[in-house]
C-alpha positions in Angstrom: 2.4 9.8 -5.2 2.1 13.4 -5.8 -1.5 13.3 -4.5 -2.2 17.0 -2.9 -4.5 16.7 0.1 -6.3 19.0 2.1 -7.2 19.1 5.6 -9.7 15.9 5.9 -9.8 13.6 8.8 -9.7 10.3 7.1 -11.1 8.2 9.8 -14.0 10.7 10.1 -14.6 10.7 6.2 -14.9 6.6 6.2 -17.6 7.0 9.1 -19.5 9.3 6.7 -19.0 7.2 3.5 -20.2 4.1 4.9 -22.8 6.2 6.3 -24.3 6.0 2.6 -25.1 2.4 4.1 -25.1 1.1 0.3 -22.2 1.4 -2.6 -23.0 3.7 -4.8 -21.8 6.2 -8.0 -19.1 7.3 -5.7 -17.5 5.3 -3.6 -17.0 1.6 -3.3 -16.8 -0.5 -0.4 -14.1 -4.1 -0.2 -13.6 -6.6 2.2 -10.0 -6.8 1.0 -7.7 -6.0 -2.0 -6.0 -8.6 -4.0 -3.5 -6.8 -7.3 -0.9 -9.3 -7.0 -3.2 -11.6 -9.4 -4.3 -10.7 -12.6 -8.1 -10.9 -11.8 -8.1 -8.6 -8.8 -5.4 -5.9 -10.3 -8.4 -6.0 -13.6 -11.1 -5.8 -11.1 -9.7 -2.8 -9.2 -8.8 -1.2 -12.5 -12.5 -2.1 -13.5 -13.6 0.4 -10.6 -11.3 3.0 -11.1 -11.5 3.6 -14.4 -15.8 3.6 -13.5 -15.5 6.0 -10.2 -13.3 8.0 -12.4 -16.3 8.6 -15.5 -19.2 8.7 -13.4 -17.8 11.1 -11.0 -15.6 14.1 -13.7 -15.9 17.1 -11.3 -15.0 15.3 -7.6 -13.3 12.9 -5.7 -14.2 9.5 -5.0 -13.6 6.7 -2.7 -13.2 3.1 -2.5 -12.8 1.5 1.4 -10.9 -1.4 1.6 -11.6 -3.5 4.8 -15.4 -3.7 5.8 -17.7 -6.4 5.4 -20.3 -6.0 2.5 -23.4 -7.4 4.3 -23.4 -5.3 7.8 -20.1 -2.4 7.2 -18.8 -3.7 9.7 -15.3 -2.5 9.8 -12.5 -5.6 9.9 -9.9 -4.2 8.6 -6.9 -5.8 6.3 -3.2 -5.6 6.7 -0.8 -2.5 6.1 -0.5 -2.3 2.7 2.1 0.3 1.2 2.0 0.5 -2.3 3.6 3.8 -3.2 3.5 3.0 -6.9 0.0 2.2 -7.3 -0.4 5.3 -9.9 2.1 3.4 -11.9 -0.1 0.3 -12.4 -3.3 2.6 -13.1 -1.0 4.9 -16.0 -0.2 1.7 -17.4 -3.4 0.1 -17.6 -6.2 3.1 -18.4 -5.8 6.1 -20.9 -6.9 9.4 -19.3 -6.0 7.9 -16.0 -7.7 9.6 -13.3 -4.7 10.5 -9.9 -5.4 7.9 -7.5 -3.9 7.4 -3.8 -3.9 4.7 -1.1 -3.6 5.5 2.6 -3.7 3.5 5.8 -6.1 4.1 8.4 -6.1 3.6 11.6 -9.2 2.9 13.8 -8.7 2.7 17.8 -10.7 -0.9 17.9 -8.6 -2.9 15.4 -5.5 -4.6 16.4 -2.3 -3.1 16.2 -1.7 -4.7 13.0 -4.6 -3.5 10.9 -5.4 -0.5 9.6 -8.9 0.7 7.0 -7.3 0.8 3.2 -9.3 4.0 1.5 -8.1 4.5 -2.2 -9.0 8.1 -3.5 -9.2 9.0 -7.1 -9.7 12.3 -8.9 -10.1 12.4 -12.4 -7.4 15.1 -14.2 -9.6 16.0 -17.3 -12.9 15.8 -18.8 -12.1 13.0 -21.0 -13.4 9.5 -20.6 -11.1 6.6 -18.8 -10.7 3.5 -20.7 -9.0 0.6 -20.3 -5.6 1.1 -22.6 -4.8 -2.8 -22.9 -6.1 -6.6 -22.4 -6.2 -7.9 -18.9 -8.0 -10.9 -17.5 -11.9 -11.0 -19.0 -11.8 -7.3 -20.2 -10.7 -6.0 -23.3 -8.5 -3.0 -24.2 -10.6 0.2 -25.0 -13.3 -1.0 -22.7 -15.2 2.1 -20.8 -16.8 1.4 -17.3 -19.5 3.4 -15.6 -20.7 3.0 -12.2 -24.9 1.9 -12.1 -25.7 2.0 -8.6 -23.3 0.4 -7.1 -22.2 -1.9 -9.6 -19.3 -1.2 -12.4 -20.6 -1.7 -15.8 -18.6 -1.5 -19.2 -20.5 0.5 -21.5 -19.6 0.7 -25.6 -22.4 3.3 -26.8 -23.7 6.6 -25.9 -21.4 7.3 -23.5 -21.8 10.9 -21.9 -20.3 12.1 -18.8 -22.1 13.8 -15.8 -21.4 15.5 -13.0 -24.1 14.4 -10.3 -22.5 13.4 -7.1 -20.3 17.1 -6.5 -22.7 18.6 -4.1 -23.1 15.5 -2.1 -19.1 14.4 -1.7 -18.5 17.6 -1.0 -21.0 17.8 2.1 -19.4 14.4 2.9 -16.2 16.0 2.9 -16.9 19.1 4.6 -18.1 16.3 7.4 -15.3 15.3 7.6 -12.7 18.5 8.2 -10.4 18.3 11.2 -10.4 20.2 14.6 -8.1 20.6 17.4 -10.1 18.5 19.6 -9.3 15.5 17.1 -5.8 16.6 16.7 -5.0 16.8 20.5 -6.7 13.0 21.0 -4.5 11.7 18.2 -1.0 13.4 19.2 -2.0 11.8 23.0 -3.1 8.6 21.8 -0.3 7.9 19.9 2.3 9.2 22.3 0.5 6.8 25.4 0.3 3.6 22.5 3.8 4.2 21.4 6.3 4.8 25.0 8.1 1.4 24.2 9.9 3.1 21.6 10.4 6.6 22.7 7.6 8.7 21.0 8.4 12.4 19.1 6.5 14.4 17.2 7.1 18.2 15.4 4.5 20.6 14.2 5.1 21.7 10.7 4.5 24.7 9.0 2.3 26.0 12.4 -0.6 23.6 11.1 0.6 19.9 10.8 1.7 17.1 13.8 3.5 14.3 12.5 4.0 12.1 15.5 6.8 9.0 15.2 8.3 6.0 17.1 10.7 3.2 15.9 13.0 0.4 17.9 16.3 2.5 17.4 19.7 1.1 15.9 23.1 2.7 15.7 25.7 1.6 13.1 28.8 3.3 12.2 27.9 6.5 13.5 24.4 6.3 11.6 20.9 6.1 13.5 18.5 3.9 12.1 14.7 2.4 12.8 12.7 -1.0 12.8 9.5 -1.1 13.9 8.2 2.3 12.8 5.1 4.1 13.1 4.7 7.4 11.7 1.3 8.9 11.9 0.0 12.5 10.2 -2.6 13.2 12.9 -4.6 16.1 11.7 -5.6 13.2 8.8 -5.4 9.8 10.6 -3.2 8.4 8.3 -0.5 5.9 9.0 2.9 4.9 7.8 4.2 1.5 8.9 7.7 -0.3 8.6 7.6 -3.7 10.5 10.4 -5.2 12.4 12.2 -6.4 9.1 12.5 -3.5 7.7 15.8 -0.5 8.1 14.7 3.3 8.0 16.3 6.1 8.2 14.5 9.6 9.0 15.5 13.3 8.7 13.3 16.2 8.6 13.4 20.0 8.1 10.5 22.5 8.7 9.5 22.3 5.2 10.1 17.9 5.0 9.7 14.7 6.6 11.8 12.6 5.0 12.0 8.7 5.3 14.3 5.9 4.0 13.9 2.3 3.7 16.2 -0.2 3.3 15.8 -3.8 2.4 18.2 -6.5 4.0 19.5 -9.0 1.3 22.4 -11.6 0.9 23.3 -15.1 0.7 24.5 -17.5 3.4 24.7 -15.7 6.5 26.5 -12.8 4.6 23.9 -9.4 4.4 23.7 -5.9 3.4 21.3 -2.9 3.7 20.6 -1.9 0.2 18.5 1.5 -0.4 15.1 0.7 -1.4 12.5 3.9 -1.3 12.7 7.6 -0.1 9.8 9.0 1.1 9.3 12.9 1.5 5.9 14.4 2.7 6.1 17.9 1.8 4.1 20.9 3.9 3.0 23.7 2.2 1.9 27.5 3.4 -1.4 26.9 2.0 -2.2 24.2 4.6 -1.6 21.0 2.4 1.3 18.6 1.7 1.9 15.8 -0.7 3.8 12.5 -0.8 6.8 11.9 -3.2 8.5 8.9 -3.4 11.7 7.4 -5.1 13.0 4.5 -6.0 16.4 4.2 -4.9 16.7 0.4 -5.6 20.0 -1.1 -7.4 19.5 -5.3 -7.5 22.9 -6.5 -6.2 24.5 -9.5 -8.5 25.5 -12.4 -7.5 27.4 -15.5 -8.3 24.7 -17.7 -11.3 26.3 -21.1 -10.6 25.5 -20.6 -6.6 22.1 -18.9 -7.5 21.1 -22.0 -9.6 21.8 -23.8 -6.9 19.3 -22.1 -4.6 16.8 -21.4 -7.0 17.1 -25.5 -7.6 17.2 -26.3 -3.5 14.1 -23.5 -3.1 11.8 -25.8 -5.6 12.3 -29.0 -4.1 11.8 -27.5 -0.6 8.2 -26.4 -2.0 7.9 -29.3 -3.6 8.0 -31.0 -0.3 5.3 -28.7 1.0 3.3 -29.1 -1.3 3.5 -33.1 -0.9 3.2 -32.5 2.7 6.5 -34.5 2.9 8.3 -33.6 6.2 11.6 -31.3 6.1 14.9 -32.1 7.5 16.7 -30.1 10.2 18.8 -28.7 7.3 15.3 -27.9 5.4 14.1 -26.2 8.1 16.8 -23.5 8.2 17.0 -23.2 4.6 13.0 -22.6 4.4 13.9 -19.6 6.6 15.9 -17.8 3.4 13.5 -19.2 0.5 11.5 -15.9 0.2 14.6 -14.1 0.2 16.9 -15.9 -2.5 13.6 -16.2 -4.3 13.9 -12.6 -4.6 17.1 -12.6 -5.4 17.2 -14.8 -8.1 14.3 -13.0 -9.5 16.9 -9.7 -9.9 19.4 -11.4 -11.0 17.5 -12.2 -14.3 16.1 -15.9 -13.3 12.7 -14.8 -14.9 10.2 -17.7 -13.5 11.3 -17.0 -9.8 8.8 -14.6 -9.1 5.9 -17.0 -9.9 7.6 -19.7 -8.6 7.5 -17.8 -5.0 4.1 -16.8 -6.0 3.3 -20.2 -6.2 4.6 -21.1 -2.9 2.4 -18.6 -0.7 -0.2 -21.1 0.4 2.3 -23.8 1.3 4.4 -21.1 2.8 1.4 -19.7 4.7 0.0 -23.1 6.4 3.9 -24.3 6.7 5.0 -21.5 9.2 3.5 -18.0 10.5 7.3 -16.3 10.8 8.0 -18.2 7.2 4.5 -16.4 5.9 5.8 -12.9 7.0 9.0 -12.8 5.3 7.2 -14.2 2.5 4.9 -11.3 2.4 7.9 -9.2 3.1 9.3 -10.4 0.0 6.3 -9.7 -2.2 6.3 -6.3 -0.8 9.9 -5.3 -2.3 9.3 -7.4 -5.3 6.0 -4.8 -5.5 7.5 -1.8 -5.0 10.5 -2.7 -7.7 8.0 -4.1 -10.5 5.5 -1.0 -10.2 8.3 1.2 -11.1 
């Protein structure tokens, strides 16, 4: 990510944005997010590449999980797309740095968190769209009006009018030891099933950390985690299907994931993602991440087989035709050898499990979440 942050309360800064009760020139408000499908990923590039042009000289902000009409905040699932400055590089020229962070807010359910998406233009020069996608056309230029993108093709001139007011928003929003203290406690008291830590790094930052602990061969490893930066309120989440590891030094926190994959009963934990927040003297830190991924090959005539056996079972969804016993456990794996197909060169898997959410979704709630699982490697391994 390599976004450098300073020392912002995240939750706080939300408050204050949607204080500005109406979307405006620098920030953007969404009920949810949707860049698996070509219209959303054009729409959210749409409001990128417009935040980025009408605001040259400061941040701004689009918060993902609020209802339009009222603000009030609902909320959307964890969403952990490391390599969402890969999709904006490929799509806009002069692309602006742009981050997403999960935050937490004590009235939602465990399970969701506020999306906020921060962008900060790296030069003067005006973001365009670099190639087709959906309605818009490559070369297009969007401005914000209000709080409305709009492309615009002539007398485009960029000005710097929102500075003073983000940064008094900002400034709103810094961080004090009151805050910090009620975070470090709160997560310590919401986490004791899984036997809460937390360090102080660089005499400034609190990480704080829980996960269902694993042993194997000697190694410790994590389900389950949550890892929260407290002076910011922002979260990391792994869920119960995935593997971490985590390490840490005074200058790192350093998290790795792995992603369970096989066929028939037979599974291994391949390295997906590192993750290394970084503290620096100067009181701020950044994010890197890695892709450690290497698909694992299998056997074509037995992959055929599955890919074949996964598109009748949807077939039967989709017909509403009821599954056998047999079915029933093989519907378990379909996300799964989905995925694997799709690394082992079978090109139209990945649509085809695309295709299969809805039927997935109304079929089974534990079938949905290893589907989403699914999409979530399959995301982090496309972006790269």
């Amino acid at each position: 990510m390599q976004f450098v942050k300073g020392m912002i309360n995240k939750r706080l800064l939300i408050k204050n944005l949607l204080a500005h009760n109406d979307e405006n020139s620098f920030y953007d408000k969404k009920r949810k997010l949707n860049i698996g499908e070509k219209e959303g990923k054009a729409k959210f590039l749409k409001h990128i590449c417009a935040l980025a042009n009408s605001n040259p000289k400061n941040n701004s902000y689009i918060v993902i999980g609020v209802e339009d009409e009222d603000n009030q905040i609902v909320g959307v699932d964890f969403f952990d797309d490391s390599k969402i400055q890969n999709l904006v590089n490929a799509y806009l020229d002069n692309p602006p740095l742009v981050a997403y962070e999960n935050i937490p807010f004590p009235h939602l359910p465990g399970d969701k968190v506020v999306g906020l998406v921060s962008i900060r233009p790296q030069s003067d020069k005006i973001c365009s769209l670099r190639k087709n996608i959906w309605k818009y056309y490559g070369g297009t230029v969007f401005f914000r009006e209000g709080s409305i993108s709009m492309p615009k093709v002539f007398d485009i001139e960029i000005k710097d009018i929102n500075s003073e007011i983000v940064s008094a928003i900002e400034s709103h929003a810094q961080n004090n030891i009151e805050l910090t203290l009620d975070g470090v406690f709160d997560f310590m008291n919401s986490r004791k099933d899984y036997n809460p830590n937390y360090k102080v790094f660089k005499e400034y930052f609190v990480m704080c950390w829980a996960g269902k602990e694993k042993r194997q061969n000697g190694e410790t490893y994590y389900s389950r985690v949550d890892i929260a930066l407290i002076n910011e309120q922002v979260k990391l989440f792994y869920s119960e299907l995935d593997e971490v590891s985590i390490s840490f030094t005074d200058e790192q926190f350093k998290i790795v994931e792995y992603v369970q994959l096989g066929l028939q009963d037979t599974y291994r934990y391949y390295p997906l993602e590192e993750v290394v927040i970084k503290f620096r003297d100067n009181a701020s830190y950044d994010i890197e991440s890695k892709l450690l991924f290497e698909p694992p090959q299998f056997d074509r005539k037995t992959l055929y087989h599955l890919y074949n056996s996964n598109n009748a079972l949807v077939e039967k969804l989709k017909n509403k035709i009821p599954l056998t016993k047999n079915e029933e456990n093989d519907i378990i794996n379909l996300p799964a050898t989905y995925l694997l197909c799709y690394f082992n060169d079978f090109s139209e898997a990945k649509e085809k499990l695309e295709e299969a959410k809805p039927y997935l979704k109304s079929y089974n709630g534990n079938v949905y979440s290893l589907y989403k699982e699914s999409i979530r490697v399959l995301r982090k391994v496309r972006y790269s």
